[in-house]
N, C-alpha and C positions, 0 to 999 in steps of 0.2 A: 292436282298436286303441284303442277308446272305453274299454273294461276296462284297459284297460294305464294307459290317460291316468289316469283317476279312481283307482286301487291308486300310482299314482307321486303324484297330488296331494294325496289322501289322509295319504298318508307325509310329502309335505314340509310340508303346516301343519302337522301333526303333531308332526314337531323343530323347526318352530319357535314353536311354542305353548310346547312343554316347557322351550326354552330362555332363551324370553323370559320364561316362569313364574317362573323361578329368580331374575328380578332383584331386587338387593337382600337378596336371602336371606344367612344368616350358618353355614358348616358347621363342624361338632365335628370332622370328620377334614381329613387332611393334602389341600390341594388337590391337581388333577393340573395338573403344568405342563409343558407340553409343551417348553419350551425354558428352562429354571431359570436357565440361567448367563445371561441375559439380565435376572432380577430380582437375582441374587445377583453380580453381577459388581464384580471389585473399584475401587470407586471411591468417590469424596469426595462425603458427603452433607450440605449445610449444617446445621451445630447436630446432628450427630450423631456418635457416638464413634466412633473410628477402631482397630485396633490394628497400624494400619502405623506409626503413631508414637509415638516414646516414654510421651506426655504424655496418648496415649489421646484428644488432639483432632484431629477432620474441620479446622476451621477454624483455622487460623492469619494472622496479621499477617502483609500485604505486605512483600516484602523489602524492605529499607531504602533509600531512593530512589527506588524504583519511582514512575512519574509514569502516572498515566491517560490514555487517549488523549484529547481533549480539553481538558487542562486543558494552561496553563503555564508552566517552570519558569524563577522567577526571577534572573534573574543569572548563566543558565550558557550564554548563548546563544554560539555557537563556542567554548565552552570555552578562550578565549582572550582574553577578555577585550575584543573587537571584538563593537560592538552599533552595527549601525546601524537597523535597523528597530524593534524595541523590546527593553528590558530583560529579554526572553524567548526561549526556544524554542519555540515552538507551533505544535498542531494545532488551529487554531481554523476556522470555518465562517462567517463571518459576513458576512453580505450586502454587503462590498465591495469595490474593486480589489484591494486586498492579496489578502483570501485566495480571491477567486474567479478573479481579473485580467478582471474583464468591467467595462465601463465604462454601465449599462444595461442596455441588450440587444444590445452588440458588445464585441467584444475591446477592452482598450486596449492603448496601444502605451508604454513605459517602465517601468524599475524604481523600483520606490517606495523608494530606495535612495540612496545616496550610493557608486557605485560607486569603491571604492575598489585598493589593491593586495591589501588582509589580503581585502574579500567576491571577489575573482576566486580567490583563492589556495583559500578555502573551498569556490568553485561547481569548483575544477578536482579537487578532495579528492574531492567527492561526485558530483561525476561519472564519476568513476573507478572511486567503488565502487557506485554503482548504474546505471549507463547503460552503459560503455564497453564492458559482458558483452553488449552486443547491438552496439553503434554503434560500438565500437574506440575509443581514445582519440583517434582524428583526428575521427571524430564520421561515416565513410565508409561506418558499418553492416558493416562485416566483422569484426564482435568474434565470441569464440569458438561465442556460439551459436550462429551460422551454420553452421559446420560443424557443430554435431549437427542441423543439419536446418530451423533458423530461417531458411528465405530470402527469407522476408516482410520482413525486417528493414528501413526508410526508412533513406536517407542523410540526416543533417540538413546537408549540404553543397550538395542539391539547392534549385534557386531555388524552388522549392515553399515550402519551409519556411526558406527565408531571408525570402521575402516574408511569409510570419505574423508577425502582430504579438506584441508579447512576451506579453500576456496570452493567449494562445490557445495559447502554448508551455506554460506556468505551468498553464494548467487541463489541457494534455493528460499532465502528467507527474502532474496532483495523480486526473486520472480514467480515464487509460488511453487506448488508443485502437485499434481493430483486434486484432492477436497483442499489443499491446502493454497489460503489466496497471496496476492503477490505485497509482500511491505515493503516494500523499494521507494515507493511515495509517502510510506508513514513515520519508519524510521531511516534516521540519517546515519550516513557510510559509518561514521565512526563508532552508533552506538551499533550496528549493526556486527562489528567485526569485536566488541567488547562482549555480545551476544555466543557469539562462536567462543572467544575465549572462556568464558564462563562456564561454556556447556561442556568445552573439553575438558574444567574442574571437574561440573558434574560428573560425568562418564568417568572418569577414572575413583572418583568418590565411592563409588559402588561396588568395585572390587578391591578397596581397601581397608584392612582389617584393623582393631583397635591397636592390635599391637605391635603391629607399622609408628604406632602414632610415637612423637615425641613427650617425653612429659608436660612442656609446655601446651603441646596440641592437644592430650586430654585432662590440662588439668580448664582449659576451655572449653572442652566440650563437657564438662561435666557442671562449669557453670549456667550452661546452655539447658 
């Protein structure tokens, strides 16, 4: 048994003396790679030539428009020509209620906003295309990916989440929360906070009866 141990320890400083020896060394023949298409795989290496494109360059210029995450852009905020929070689109980060909605070290509560009809029209847009795939456009949590099996899905209808304050809505759409992933990188601060306003129509929508409504407001909803 003592033979066996010393003939097997023997062996393994052995390769690994040999192999550690080799550090740094430089060989005249073709190395052995034991998985090649892992050095040689076809992909883009900065500042070097390509010949997947015509021009034989790895590196190209951003497409035209392309905006950084981070930074932003000027003058095209709802692409509509409606700018109430600033003359921007942005993904910014910066330590205050706008882009965190914390007031300190607590939620605050209101939209740093001039809630108008064009920012609800915008929060009902983007709700639609990023929320309603889980929460259905009544905001009930039976949107479609429920049926594939999302049944984690929050009703934002429920007084849980009517009682959160807006900024606590604002951070959990900008950071996720549960099954639910983080759009802080998808959507930008402003439409994110048109988002919350929207929703706070919705939720109050649901516990309003016809005939709360003005005659203007059903003689609309009856065109509807």
């Amino acid at each position: 048994m003592v033979r066996t141990f010393l003939i097997l320890f023997v062996v393994a400083v052995g390769a690994v003396i040999s192999m550690a020896g080799f550090r740094g060394e430089k060989f005249t023949g073709t190395p052995l790679q034991i998985t090649p298409d892992m050095k040689h795989q076809p992909k883009v290496i900065t500042q070097h030539a390509s010949r997947f494109f015509q021009d034989g360059r790895a590196d190209h210029p951003p497409v035209k428009g392309t905006i950084p995450v981070g930074y932003s852009l000027p003058g095209r905020y709802y692409q509509s020509g409606v700018n109430n929070l600033e003359a921007s689109s942005s993904f910014t980060s910066e330590p205050t209620y706008r882009d965190t909605g914390l007031m300190g070290e607590v939620y605050g509560d209101g939209v740093p906003t001039e809630v108008s009809a064009k920012l609800l029209e915008r929060g009902r847009e983007r709700y639609e295309i990023f929320c309603s795939v889980c929460h259905d456009k009544s905001g009930n949590g039976n949107g479609v990916a429920k049926a594939f099996g999302l049944v984690t899905v929050a009703s934002l209808m429920d007084d849980r989440i009517k009682g959160q304050p807006d900024g606590q809505i604002f951070a959990t759409i900008t950071h996720g929360k549960n099954t639910m992933g983080a759009y802080g990188s998808n959507i930008a601060v402003e439409d994110r906070w048109a988002i919350v306003a929207y929703l706070r129509v919705l939720q109050k929508s649901e516990s309003l009866k016809v005939e709360q409504l003005s005659p203007e407001q059903k003689a609309q909803l009856e065109k509807k």
